[in-house]
C-alpha positions in Angstrom: -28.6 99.2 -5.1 -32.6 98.9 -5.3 -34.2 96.0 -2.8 -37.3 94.8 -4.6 -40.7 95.5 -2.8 -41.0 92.6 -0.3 -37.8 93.3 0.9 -38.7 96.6 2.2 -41.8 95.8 3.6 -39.6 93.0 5.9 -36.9 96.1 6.5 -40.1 98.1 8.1 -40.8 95.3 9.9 -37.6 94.6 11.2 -37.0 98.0 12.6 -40.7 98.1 13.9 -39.4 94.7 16.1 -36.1 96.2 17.0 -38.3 99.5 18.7 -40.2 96.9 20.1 -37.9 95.0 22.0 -35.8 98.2 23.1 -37.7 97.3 26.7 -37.0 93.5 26.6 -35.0 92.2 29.4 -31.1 92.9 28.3 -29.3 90.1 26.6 -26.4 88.5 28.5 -23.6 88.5 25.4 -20.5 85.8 24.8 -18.3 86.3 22.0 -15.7 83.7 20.5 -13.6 85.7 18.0 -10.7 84.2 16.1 -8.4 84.4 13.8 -5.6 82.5 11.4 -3.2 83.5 9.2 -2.0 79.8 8.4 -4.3 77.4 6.8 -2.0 74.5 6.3 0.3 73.4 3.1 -1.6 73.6 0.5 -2.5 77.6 1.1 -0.5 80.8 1.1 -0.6 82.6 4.9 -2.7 85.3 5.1 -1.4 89.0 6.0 -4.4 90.6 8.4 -6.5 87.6 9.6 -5.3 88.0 13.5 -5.6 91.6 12.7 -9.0 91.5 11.6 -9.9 89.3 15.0 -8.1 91.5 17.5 -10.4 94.6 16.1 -13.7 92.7 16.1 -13.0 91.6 20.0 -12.0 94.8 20.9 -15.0 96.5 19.4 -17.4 94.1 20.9 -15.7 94.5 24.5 -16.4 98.6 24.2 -19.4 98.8 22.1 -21.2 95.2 21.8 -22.3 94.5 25.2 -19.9 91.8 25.7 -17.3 92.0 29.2 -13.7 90.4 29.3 -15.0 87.2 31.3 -17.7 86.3 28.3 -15.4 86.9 25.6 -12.6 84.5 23.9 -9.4 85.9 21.9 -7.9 82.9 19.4 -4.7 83.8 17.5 -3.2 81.1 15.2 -5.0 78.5 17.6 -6.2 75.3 16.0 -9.4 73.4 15.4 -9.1 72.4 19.5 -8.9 75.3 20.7 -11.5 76.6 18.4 -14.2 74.2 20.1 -12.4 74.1 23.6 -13.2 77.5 23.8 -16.4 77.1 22.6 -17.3 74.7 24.7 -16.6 76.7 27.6 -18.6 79.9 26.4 -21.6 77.5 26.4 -21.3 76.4 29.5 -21.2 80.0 30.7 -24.4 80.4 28.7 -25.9 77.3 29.9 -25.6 78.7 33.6 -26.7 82.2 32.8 -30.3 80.4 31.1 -30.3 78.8 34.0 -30.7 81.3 36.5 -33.4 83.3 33.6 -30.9 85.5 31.9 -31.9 85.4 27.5 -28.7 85.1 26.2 -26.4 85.3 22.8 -23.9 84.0 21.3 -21.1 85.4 18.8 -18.7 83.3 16.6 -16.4 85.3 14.4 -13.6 83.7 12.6 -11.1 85.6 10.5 -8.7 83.4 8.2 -9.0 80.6 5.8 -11.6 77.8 4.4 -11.2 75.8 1.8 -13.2 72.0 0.6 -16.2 72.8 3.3 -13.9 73.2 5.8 -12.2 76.7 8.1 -8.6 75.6 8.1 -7.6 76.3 11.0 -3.8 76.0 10.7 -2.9 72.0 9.9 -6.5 71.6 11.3 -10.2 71.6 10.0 -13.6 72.2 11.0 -16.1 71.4 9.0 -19.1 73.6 7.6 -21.4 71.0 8.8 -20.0 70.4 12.4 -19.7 74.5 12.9 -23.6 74.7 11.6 -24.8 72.1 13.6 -22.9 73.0 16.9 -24.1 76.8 16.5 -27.4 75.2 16.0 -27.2 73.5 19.2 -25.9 75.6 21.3 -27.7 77.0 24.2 -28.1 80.4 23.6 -31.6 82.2 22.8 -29.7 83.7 19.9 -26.6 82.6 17.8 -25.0 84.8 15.2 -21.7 83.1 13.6 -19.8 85.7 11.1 -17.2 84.1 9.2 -14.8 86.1 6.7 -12.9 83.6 4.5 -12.4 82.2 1.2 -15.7 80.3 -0.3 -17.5 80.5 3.4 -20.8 81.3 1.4 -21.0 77.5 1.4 -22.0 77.5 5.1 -25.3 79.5 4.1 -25.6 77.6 0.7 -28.5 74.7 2.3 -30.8 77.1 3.3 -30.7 79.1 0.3 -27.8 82.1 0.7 -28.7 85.5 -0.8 -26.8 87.6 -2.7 -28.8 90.8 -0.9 -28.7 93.0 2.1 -31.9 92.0 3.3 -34.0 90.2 5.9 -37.1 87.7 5.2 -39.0 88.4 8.8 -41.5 85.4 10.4 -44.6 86.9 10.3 -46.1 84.3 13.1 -42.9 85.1 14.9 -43.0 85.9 18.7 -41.7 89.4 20.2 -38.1 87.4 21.4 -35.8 86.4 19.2 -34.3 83.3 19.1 -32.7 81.4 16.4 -29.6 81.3 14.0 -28.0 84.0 11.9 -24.9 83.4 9.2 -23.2 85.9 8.1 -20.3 85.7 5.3 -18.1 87.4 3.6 -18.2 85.8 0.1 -20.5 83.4 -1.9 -19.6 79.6 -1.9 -17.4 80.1 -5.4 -15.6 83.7 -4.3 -12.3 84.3 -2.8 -12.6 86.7 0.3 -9.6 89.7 -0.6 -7.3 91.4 1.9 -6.4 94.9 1.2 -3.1 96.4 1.8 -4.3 99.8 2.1 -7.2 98.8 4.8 -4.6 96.8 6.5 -7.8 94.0 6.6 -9.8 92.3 4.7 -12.4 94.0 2.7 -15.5 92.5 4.7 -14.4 92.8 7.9 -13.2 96.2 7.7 -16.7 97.6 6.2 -18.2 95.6 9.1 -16.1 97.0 11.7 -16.4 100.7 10.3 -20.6 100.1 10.5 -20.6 98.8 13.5 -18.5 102.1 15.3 -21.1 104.0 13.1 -20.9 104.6 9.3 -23.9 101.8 9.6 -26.6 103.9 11.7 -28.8 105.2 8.5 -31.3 105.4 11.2 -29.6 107.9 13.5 -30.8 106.1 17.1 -26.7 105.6 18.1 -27.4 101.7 17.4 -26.3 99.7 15.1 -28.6 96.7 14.1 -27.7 93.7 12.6 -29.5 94.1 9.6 -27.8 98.1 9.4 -23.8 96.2 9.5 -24.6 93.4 7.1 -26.7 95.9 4.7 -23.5 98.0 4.9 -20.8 95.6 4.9 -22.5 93.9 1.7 -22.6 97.7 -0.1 -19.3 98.6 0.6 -17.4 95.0 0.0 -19.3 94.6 -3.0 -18.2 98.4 -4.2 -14.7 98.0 -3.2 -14.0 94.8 -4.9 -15.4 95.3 -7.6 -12.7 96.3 -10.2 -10.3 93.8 -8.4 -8.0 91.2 -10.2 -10.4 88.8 -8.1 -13.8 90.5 -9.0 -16.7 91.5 -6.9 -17.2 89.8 -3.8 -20.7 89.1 -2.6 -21.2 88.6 1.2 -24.1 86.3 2.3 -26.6 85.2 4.9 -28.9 82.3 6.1 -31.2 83.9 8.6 -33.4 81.6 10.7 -35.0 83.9 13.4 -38.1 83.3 15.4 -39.5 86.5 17.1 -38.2 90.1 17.1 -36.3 90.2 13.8 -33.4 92.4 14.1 -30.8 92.7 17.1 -28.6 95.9 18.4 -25.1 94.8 17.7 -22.9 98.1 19.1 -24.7 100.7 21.3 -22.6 104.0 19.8 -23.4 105.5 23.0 -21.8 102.9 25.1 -18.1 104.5 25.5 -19.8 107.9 26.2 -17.2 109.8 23.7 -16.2 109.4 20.0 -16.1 111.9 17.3 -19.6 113.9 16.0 -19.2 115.2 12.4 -21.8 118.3 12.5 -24.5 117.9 10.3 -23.1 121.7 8.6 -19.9 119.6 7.4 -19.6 118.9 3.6 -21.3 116.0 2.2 -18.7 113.1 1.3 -16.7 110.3 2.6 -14.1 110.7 6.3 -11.8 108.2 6.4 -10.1 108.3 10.0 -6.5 107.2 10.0 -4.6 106.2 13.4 -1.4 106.8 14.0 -0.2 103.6 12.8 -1.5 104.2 9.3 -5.0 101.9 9.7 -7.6 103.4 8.1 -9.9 102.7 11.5 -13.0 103.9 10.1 -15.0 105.6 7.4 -18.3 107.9 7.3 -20.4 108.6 4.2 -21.5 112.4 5.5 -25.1 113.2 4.1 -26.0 117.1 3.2 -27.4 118.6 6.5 -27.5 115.3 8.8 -25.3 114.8 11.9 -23.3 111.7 11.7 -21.2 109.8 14.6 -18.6 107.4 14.7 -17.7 105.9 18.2 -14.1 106.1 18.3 -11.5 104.7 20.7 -9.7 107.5 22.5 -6.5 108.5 20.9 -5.3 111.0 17.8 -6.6 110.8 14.0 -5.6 112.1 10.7 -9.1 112.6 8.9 -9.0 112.8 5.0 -12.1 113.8 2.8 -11.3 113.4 -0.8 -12.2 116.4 -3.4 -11.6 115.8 -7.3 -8.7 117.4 -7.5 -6.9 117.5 -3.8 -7.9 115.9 -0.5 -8.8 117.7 2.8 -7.1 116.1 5.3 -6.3 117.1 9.9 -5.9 115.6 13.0 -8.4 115.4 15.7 -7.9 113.9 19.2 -10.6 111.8 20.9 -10.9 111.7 24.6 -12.3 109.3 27.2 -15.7 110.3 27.9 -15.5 112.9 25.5 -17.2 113.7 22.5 -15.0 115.6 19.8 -16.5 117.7 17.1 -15.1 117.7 13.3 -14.8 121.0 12.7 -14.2 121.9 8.5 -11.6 124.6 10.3 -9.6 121.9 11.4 -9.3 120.7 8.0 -6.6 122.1 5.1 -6.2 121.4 1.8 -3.2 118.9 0.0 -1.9 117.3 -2.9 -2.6 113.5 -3.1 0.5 112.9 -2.6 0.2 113.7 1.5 -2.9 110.7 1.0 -2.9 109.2 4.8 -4.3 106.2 3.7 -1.2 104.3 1.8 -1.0 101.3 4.2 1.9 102.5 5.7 3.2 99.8 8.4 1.1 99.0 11.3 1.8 99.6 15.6 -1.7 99.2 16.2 -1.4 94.9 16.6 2.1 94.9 18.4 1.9 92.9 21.8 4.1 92.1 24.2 5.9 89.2 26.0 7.7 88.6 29.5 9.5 86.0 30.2 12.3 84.1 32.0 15.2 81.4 30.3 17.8 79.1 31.1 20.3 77.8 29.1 23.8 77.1 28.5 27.1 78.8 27.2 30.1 77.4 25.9 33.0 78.6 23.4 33.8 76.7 20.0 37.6 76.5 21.3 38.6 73.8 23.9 41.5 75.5 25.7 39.4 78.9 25.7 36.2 77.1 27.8 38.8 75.3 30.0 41.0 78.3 30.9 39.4 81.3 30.1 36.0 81.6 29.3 34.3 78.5 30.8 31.0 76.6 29.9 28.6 78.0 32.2 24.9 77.7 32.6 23.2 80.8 32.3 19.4 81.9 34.1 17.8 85.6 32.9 15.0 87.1 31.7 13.4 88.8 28.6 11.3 91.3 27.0 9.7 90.7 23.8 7.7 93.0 21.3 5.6 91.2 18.6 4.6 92.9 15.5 5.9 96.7 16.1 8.4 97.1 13.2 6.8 95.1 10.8 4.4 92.1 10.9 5.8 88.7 12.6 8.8 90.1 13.5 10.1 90.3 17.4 12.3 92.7 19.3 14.0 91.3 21.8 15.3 92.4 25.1 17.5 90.4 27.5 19.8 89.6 30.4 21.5 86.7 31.8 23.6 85.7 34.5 25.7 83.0 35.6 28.6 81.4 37.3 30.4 78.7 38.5 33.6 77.3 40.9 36.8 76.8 39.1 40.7 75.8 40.0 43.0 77.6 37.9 45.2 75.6 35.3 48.2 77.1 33.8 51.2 75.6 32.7 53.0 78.1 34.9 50.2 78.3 37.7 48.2 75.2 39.2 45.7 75.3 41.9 44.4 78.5 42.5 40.8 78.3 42.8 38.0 81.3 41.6 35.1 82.2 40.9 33.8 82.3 37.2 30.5 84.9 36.4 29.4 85.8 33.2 26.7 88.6 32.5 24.9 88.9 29.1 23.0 92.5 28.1 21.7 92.0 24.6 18.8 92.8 21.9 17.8 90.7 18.9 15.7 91.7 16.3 14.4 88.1 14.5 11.8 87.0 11.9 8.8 84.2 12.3 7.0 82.0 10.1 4.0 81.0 12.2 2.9 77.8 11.3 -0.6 77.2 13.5 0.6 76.7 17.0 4.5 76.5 15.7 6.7 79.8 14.8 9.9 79.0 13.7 12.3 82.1 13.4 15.9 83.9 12.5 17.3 86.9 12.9 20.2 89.0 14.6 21.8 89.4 18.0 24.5 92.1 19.5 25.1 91.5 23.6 27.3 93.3 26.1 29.3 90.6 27.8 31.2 90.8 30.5 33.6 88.0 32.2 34.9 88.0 36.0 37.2 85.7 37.6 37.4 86.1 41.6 40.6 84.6 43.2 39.7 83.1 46.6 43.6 83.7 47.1 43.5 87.3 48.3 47.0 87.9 47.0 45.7 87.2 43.4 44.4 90.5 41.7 40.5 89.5 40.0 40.2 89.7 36.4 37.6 91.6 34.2 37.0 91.3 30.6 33.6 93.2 28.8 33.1 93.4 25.1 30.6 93.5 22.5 29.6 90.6 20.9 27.5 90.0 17.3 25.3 87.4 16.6 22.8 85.0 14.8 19.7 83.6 16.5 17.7 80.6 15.8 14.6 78.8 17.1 11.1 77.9 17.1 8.9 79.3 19.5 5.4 76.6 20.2 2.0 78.1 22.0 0.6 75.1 23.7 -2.2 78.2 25.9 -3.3 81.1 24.3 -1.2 83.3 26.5 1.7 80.6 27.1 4.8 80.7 25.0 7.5 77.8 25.1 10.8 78.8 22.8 13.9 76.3 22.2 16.8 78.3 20.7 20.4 78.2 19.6 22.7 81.2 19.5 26.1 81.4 18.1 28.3 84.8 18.8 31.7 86.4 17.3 34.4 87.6 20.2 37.3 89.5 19.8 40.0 88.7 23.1 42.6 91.7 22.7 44.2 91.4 25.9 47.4 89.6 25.6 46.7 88.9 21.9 44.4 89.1 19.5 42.1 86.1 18.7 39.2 85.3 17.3 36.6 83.3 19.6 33.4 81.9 18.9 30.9 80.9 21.2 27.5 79.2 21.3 24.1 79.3 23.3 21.7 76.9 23.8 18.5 77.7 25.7 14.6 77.7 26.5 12.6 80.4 27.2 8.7 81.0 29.0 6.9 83.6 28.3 3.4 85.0 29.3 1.4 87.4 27.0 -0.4 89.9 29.8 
């Protein structure tokens, strides 16, 4: 795409700035990166919204500059937690201006907008509010980047541009300070999702500059100006001959001073993958082992090309007319690997990598511990033989590993009681009652903002003892497997907390004296922590 004159003359200047201020004092960096899949009623759940936000933090925490303490991870949080934790990253910056540090701030927010609002689950925050709080906020540079339906509207007042370039102050001073927007689609376009990404279109271009396809310049940085130019190319491209049509991504850009900003330093981790500048010209995609197309790198003839990859194993795929290359290459910490062509073979389309096959790459864990209760359907069972019992154990939880929103489950239980025996041809001896419960589940959630309701399945291991105090009465032992249905709804009141209320009802087959069918039911609650 051609920039008309004036905009290349600002691009020169830009990059002239950005040289300059390579010696200015280092910025102190806070990040506030979120993302929804819900945006209340009236909208359709996103698929890769929390997706999209767990990529962007965890780039910016190994190649933006940004550490653990000044950074902020929302999931499916609301409008309150939006600003709680904004509020608190402006405190931090507040402090660190303070004591002399320049600092910046960074607002990303994955999910949807709708009415000149991000809807935020059952919540909203408006355009205006956002603009106005990131206006006010007291960092030496803000820069909000927002990919969601019709957020163009956010850039709309000062006059949002349809172009990858920068208008620089001329009367400027050498440090920046100021306001940047960045969207992902004008104030009348849909943002679009892409199953084969496994992300939005936007925010995966963005991503992929940022680890490297964006550094035209070669300096291992990526500017600000270098990821918006390339998201804009690329998201425009992509969408293009979509159901949905092109999607334009736009900016309001209100900087005093230096006119550009280093977003990732590609030499920060200190490994990721070269591609030598003797490689053939054309497009690397980089596939993990989950299937997510991680990055891509337009290859030039004869120029050397990085792209600052996490450490772990990649299927690379170059596409020819008629067949693809495609190999694996592993990237070590603190190493840089070297694409050799060698390593490369050829294939049929058919063995295409990038198919968006399910994802590992999000799935997250849970610990926690329950208590609940346990009680048979039949009254002379839970009197005689199995008894209502209260129950204490703990759990294991993996989010998001199988397939998106859905849990695997791993838990025990324990509990006991006192009990006198009552038979109509024995009264009075007294025991000992435990029951022990090994079981999996495997369930399904519908996140709803800070609410997931869920179903699934359930088979435990149970096992019954009754311990006669009487020393002349033999104990008793009973195990057996046990299938299930689960039900619940699991609420996040903290980020990290998880409170769960569930029911449980299970199928038992008693083949000691006879055969009989027993049902029983659990009802329990459940804490968990996310580490």
């Amino acid at each position: 795409m051609s920039h008309p004159p004036r905009h290349l003359r600002a691009l020169a200047v830009a990059l002239a700035l950005v040289a300059a201020a390579a010696d200015a004092d280092p910025l102190r960096r806070f990040a506030l990166v979120a993302g929804n899949d819900q945006g209340g009623a009236d909208t359709r759940p996103l698929r890769f919204a929390r997706d999209d936000a767990r990529k962007m933090h965890a780039l910016l925490l190994r190649l933006g500059g940004v550490t653990p303490a000044d950074a902020k991870l929302l999931l499916n949080e609301d409008a309150r937690d939006f600003l709680a934790a904004l509020a608190e990253l402006e405190q931090r910056a507040r402090a660190a201006r303070a004591r002399g540090e320049r600092t910046a701030l960074f607002v990303y927010y994955s999910g949807h907008a709708k009415d000149g609002a991000l809807r935020l689950g059952d919540t909203r925050l408006g355009f205006d509010d956002l603009k106005r709080r990131l206006a006010e906020a007291p960092s030496d540079i803000r820069i909000a980047i927002l990919d969601s339906c019709r957020s163009g509207a956010l850039t709309r007042t000062k006059g949002a541009r349809r172009a990858p370039a920068f208008d620089i102050d001329s009367g400027a001073g050498r440090d920046a300070r100021g306001l940047v927007i960045l969207t992902s689609s004008a104030a009348d376009e849909d943002s679009q999702e892409s199953d084969a990404l496994a992300g939005s279109f936007f925010s995966h271009h963005l991503a992929s500059g940022l680890l490297g396809d964006a550094d035209r310049s070669g300096d291992g940085r990526v500017t600000l100006f270098e990821a918006y130019s390339h998201a804009y190319a690329r998201t425009v491209a992509d969408t293009a001959a979509s159901s949905a049509g092109p999607q334009h991504p736009t900016f309001s850009y209100d900087l005093a001073g230096n006119g550009d900003l280093v977003m990732t330093d590609l030499r920060a981790s200190g490994g990721g993958l070269v591609v030598p500048g003797t490689a053939p010209v054309g497009t690397y995609y980089f596939v993990d082992l989950g299937g997510l197309v991680v990055a891509e790198l337009v290859k030039a003839a004869d120029v050397e090309r990085r792209v600052a990859l996490a450490p772990g194993t990649y299927r690379v795929k170059r596409r020819l007319p008629d067949r693809l290359r495609v190999g694996e290459v592993e990237v070590r910490r603190g190493q840089q690997a070297v694409l050799h062509e060698a390593r490369l073979q050829d294939a049929p389309f058919s063995d295409d990598p990038v198919k968006g096959v399910p994802r590992r790459d999000g799935a997250w864990w849970t610990l926690g511990l329950a208590g609940g209760v346990q009680s048979y359907f039949d009254a002379p069972t839970r009197d005689a033989l199995f008894l209502s019992v209260g129950m204490v154990g703990a759990e294991a939880q993996l989010h998001d590993y199988f397939r998106r929103d859905w849990v695997w489950g791993l838990d025990v239980a324990l509990g006991s009681r006192r009990a006198v025996l009552m038979l109509p041809t024995l009264t009075g001896p007294a025991y000992r009652y435990a029951m022990t419960s090994v079981g999996t589940s495997l369930t399904s959630e519908w996140p709803l903002g800070r609410v997931a309701p869920f179903l699934g399945a359930r088979m435990a291991w149970l096992h019954m003892r009754r311990d006669f105090e009487d020393e002349a009465l033999p104990d008793q032992t009973f195990a057996m497997f046990s299938p299930g249905l689960v039900a619940g709804v699991r609420w996040n009141p903290l980020s990290r907390l998880h409170l769960t209320a569930r029911a449980r009802t299970h199928y038992l087959l008693y083949n000691v004296d006879a055969e009989r069918s027993l049902g029983f039911w659990e009802l329990g609650a459940l804490v968990t922590y996310q580490p």
